[in-house]
C-alpha positions in Angstrom: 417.5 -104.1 158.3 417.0 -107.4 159.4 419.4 -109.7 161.4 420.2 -113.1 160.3 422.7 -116.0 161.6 423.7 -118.1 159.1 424.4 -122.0 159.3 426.3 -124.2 157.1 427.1 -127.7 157.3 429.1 -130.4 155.7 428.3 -134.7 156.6 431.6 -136.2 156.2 435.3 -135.4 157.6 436.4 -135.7 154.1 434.3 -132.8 152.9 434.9 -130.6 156.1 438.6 -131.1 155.6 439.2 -129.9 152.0 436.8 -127.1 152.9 435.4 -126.5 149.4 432.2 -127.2 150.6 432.3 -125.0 153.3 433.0 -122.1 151.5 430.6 -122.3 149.0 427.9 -122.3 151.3 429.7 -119.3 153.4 429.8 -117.8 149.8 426.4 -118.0 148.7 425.3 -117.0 152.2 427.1 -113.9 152.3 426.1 -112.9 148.8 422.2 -113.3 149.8 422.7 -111.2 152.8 424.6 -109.0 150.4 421.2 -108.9 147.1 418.9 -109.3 150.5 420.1 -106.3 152.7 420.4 -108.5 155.8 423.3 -107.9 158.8 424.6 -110.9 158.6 425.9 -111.0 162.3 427.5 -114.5 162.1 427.6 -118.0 160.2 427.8 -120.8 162.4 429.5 -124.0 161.1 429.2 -127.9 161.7 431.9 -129.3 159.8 431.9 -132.7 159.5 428.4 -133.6 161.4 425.7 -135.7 160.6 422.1 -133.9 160.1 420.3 -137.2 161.4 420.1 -135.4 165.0 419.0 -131.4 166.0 421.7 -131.8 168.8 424.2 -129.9 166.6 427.2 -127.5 168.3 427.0 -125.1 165.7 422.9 -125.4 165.1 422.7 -125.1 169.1 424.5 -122.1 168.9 422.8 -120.4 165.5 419.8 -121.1 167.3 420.9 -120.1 170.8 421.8 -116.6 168.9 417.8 -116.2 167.6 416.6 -116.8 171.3 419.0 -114.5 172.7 417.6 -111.5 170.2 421.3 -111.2 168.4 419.2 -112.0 165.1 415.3 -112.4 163.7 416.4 -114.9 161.4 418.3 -118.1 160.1 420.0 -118.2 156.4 420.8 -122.1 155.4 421.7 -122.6 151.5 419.4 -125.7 150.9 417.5 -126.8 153.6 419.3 -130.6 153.5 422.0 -128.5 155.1 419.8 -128.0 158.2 418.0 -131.3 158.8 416.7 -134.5 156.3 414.4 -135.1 158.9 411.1 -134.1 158.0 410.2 -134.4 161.7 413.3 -132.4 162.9 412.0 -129.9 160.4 409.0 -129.9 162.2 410.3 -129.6 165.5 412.0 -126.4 164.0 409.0 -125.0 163.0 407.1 -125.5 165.9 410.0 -123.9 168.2 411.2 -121.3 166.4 409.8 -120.9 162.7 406.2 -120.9 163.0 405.4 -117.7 164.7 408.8 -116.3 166.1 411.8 -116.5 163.9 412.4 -116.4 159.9 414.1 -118.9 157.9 415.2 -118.0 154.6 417.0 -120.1 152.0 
């Protein structure tokens, strides 16, 4: 069975305070662990937090949690929800998605 972390993520105080955002995606994340047969072994959040910059507490962490063997891979509803930058996405690859990590979506 593989191990995932989950990240979700809303831009704007507005949508982290009335929440619905936030459990949608914790929804849909927990219901493809659920179809997938994955552990999900957390969901990291950033609630409220632009994803213009990789410097992220709850990315940091979800990441941090891959590196320290606690899961193989990362589960993100759509990937806007991890980065718009197409170099960020890069920079995600290159570390940790290329060769040493899964990310599913």
């Amino acid at each position: 069975m593989v191990k995932a972390v989950g990240y979700i993520r809303v831009s704007t105080e507005e949508q982290a305070n009335s929440g619905v955002s936030l459990d949608a995606q914790k929804a849909k994340l927990e219901a493809y662990a659920a179809l997938y047969d994955i552990e999900l072994v957390g969901i990291e959040v950033d609630a409220g937090v632009s994803a213009k910059t990789l410097d992220r507490p709850g990315l940091q962490t979800a990441l941090t949690k891959l590196e320290a063997g606690e899961a193989q891979a990362l589960i993100v509803v759509k990937l806007d929800r991890l980065t718009r930058r197409v170099a960020d996405l890069d920079t995600l690859i290159e570390r940790y998605f290329g060769s040493r990590f899964t990310l599913m979506s």
